[in-house]
C-alpha positions in Angstrom: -109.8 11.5 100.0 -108.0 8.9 98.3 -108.8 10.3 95.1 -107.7 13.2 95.7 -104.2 12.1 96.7 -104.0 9.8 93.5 -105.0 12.8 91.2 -102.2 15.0 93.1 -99.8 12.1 92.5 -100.0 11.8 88.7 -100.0 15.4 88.4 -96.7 15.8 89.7 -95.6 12.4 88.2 -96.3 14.3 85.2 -95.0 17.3 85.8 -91.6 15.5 86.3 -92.2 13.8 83.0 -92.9 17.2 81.2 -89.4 18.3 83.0 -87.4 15.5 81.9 -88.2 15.7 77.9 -87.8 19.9 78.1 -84.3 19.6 79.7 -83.4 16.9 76.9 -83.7 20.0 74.0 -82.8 23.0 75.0 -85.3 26.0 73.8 -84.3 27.3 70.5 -82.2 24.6 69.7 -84.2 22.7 67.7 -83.5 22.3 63.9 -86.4 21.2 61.3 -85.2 18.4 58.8 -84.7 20.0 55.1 -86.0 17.6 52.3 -83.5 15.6 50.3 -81.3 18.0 47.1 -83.9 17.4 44.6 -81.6 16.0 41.4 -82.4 19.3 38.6 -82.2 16.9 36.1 -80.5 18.3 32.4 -81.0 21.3 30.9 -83.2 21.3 27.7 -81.3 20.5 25.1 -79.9 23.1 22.2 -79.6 22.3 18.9 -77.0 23.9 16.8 -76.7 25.2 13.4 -75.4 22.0 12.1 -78.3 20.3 13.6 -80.8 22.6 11.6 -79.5 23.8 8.5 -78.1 20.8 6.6 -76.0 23.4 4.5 -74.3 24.5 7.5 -73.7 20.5 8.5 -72.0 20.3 5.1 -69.6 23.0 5.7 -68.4 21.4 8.8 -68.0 18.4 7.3 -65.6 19.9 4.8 -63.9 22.2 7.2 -63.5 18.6 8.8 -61.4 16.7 6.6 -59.6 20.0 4.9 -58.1 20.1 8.8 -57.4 16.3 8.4 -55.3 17.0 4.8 -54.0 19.9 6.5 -52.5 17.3 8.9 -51.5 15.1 6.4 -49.5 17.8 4.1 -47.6 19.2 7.6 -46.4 15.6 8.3 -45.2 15.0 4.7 -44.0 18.6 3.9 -42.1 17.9 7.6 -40.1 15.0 6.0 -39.2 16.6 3.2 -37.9 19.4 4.8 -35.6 17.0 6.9 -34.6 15.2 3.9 -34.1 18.1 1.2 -32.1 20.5 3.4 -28.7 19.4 4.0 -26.8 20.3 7.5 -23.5 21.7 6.2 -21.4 21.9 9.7 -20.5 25.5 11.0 -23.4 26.7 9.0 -26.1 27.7 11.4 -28.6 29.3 8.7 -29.2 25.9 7.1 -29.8 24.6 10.6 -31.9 27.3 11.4 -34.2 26.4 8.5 -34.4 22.7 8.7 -35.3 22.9 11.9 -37.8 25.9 11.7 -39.8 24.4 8.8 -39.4 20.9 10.6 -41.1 22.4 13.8 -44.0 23.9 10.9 -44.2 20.7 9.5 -45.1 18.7 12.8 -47.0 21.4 14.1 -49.5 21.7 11.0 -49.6 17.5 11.5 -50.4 17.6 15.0 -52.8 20.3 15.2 -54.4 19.4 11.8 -55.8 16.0 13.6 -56.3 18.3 16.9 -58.5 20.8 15.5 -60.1 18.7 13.6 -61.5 15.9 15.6 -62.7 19.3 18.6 -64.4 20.6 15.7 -66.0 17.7 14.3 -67.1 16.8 18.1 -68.2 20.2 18.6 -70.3 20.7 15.0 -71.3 17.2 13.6 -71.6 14.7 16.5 -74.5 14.1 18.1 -74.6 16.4 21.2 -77.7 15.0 23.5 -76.5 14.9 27.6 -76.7 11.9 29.2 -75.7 10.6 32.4 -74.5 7.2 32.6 -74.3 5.2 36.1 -71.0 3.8 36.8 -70.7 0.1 38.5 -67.7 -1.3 40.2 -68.3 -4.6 39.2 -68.6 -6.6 36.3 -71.4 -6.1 34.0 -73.8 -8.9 33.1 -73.6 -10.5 29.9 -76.6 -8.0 29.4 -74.9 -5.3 30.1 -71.7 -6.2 27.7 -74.4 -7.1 24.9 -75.6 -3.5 25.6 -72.0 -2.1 25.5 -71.6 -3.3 22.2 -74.8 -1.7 21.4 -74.0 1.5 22.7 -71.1 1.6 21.1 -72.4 0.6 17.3 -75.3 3.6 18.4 -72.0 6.2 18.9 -69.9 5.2 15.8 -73.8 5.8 13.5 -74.2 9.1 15.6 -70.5 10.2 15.4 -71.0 9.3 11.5 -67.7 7.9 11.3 -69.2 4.8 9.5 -71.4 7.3 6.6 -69.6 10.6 6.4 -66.6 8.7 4.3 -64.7 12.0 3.3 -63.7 12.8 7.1 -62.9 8.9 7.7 -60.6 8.5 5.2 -59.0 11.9 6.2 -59.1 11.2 9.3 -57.4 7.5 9.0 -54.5 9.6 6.7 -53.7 12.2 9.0 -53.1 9.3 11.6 -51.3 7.3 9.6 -49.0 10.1 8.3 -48.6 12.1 11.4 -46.1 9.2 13.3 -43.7 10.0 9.6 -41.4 12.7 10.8 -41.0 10.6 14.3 -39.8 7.5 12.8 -37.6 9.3 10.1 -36.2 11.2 12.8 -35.3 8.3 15.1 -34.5 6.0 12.2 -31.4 8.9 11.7 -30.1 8.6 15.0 -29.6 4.5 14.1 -26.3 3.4 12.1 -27.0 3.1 8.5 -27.2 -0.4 7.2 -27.8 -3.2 9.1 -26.5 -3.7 12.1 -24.3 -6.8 11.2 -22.2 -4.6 9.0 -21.8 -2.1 11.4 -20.4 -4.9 13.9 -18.7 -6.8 11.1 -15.8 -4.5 11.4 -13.7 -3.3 14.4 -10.4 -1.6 15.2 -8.5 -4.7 15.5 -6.5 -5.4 12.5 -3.0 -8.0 11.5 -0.2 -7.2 13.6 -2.0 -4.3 16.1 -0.3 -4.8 19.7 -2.8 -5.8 22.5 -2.7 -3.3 25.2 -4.1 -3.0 28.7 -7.4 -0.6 29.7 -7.5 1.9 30.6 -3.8 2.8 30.4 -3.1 1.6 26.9 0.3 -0.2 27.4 1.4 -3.2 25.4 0.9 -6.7 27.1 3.5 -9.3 26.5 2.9 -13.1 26.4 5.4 -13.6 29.0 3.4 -11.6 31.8 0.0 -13.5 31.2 0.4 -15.9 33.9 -2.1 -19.1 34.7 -5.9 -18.1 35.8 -5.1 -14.4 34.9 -7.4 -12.0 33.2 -6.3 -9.1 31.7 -9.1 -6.5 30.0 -7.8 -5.6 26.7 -7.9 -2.4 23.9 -6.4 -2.2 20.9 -3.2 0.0 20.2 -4.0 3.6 19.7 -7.6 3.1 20.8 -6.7 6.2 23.0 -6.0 8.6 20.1 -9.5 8.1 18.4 -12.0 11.0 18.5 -14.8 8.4 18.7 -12.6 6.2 21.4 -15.9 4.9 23.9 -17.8 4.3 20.7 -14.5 2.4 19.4 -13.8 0.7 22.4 -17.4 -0.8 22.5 -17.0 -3.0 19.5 -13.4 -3.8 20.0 -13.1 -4.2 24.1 -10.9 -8.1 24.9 -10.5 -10.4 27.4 -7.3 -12.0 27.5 -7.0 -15.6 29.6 -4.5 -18.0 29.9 -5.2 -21.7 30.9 -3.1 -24.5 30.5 -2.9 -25.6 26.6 -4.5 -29.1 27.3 -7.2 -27.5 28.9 -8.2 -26.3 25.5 -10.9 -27.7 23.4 -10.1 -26.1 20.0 -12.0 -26.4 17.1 -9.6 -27.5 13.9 -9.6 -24.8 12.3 -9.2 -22.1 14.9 -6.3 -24.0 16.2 -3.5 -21.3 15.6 -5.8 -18.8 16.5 -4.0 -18.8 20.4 -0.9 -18.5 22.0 0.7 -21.1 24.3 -2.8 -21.2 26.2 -3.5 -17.3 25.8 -6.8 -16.8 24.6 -8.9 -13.7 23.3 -12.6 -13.4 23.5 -14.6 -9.9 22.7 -15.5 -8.7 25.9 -19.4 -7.8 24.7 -22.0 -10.4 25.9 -23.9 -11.8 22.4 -27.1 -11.4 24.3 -27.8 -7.7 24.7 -24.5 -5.9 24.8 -23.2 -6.0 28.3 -19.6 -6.5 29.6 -18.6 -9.7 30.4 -16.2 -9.5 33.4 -16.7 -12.0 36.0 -14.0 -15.0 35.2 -14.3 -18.3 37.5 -10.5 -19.6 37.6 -11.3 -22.7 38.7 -14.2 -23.8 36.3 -12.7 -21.7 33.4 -16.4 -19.9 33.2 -16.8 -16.4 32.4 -20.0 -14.8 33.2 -22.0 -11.4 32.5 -23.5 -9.8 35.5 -26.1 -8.4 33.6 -28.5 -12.0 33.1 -25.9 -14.4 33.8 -25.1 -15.4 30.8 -22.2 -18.2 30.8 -19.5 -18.9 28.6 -17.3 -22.1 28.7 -13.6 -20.6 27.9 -12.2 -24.1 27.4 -15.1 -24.9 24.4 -14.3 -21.6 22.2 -16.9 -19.3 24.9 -19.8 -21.9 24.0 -23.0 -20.5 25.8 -23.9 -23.6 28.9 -26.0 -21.1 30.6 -28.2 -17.9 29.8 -30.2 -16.0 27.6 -27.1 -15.7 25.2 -27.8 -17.2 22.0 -24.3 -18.1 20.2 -20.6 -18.0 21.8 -18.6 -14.8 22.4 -16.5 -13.8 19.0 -12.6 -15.1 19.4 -9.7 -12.9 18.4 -6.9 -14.3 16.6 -3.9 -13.7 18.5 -0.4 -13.9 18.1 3.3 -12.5 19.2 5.4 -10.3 17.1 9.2 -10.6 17.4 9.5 -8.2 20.8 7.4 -11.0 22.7 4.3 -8.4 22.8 0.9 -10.4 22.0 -0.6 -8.8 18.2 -3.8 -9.6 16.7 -3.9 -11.5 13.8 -6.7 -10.1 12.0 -10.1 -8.6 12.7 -12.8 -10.1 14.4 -14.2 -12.8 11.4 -17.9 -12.9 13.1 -19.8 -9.8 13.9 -19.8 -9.2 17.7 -22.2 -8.2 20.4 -25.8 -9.0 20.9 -27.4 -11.1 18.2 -31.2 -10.0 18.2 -30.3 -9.6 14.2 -30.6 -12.8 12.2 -26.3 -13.2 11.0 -26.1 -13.2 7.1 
């Protein structure tokens, strides 16, 4: 009897069991596990007629580098056009045509290398798939050793190294395509150097010095102590290149106290009863010195602090500034109004140029 009620027992134990597990997943709910994507691997390779026919290979390689001299005749024929064709103002046909067989010119040089190095890629090189891993990290010295292998194995499969005609062609067009740029942007530069071009400014013997913006004379009388007064030359306002003007021959006009001076010998008449007048363009890089310290007789430029020493002729104690700020000889005519006695005898503004 005991059995019996032991047998009854685990039956419904494990019927409850049996419950248990069917209410975990409900029926029809249960999803079979699909394999892993199985990697296809590459397709089978297709050789081209290049690869085949060794004629066709050599008419690649010619339609090759005759793209390549294309390139190199659209970047010269480019510069000539610019050069050969003069712009006569008001007449719009010769502007038309320099510029329409500049754009050519460019465009044969450009697409010349373009087309040819697609169609040298696409006929001649070798054209196997591979898949490469990439890593994160840094290789081992192995793996750079390999690198440089791999490398070497692509410029013998490219046949840059053996197929010399498309090299050379190739290494032309380059070199000839960046022409028409740099004539182009060498135009929009002054001509000569740039110490001529700065030699020579607006200033010149007996011009009045006049206040910016509004152009009116300044005489000596109203320059007091520790004032600063920014300075243009007479009829600067009447030029048709005036900014352009202005940013060679722009002044700063000080007065300290004479025995505050330290003048050099021969620049000695070169002021007025303590007036002084330095070009206002900072001999580092071009910007406009502005900031004037009354007290230490300094005058700085806001741009990388630069500092001049107005009591030493503007000698540089501070900054990037390489060489002191140009002084303007100054005088007064016979109205009291404060002249210049001459030009500017040093070029002014930044001095990355090597002064002759």
């Amino acid at each position: 009897m005991a059995q019996h009620d032991t047998g009854e027992k685990s039956a419904a134990a494990g019927s409850a069991v049996d419950r248990i597990e069917s209410s975990r997943v409900a029926s029809g709910t249960a999803v079979e596990v699909a394999d892993a994507f199985v990697n296809p691997g590459l397709p089978p390779h297709r050789p081209r007629v290049t690869d085949l026919d060794p004629k066709k290979a050599k008419q690649a390689e010619r339609r090759v580098y005759t793209l390549f001299y294309v390139s190199i005749i659209g970047s010269v024929a480019a510069v000539a056009a610019y050069s050969a064709i003069p712009l006569v103002p008001g007449d719009n046909a010769t502007l038309r045509l320099s510029t329409a067989l500049l754009g050519l010119g460019i465009a044969l040089g450009l697409l010349g290398i373009g087309i040819g190095a697609v169609y040298w890629a696409k006929t001649l090189m070798k054209a196997d798939e591979m898949v490469e891993m990439r890593h994160p990290t840094r290789g081992s010295d192995a793996t750079r050793e390999r690198a440089v292998e791999i490398f070497q194995l692509g410029n013998e499969e490219s046949g840059f190294g053996r197929r010399a005609l498309i090299r050379n062609s190739l290494i032309g067009a380059l070199i000839a395509t960046p022409i028409p740029a740099i004539v182009l942007f060498r135009d929009l530069g002054p001509a000569g150097s740039p110490a001529e071009a700065l030699m020579t400014t607006m200033w010149e013997p007996g011009m009045r010095l006049t206040r910016d913006p509004t152009g009116t004379p300044i005489r000596a009388s109203e320059v007091t102590l520790g004032s600063v007064f920014h300075v243009i030359p007479d009829g600067l306002l009447e030029k048709e290149h005036k900014l352009e003007e202005k940013a060679k021959a722009a002044v700063l006009l000080i007065r300290l106290k004479p025995e505050d001076l330290n003048e050099l010998p021969e620049r000695a008449d070169w002021s007025y009863d303590g007036i002084v007048a330095y070009s206002k363009i900072c001999t580092h890089v071009g910007c406009p010195v502005a900031l004037y310290e009354q007290q230490t007789h300094h005058l700085l430029c806001p741009c990388h602090q630069s500092t001049f020493d107005v009591t030493n002729h503007c000698e540089v104690i501070f900054g990037p500034a390489s060489r002191p700020l140009p002084q303007l000889p100054i005088s007064v005519d016979s109205d009291g109004y404060l002249i210049a006695q001459s030009d500017f005898l040093e070029p002014i503004g930044p001095s990355f140029w090597e002064r002759s």
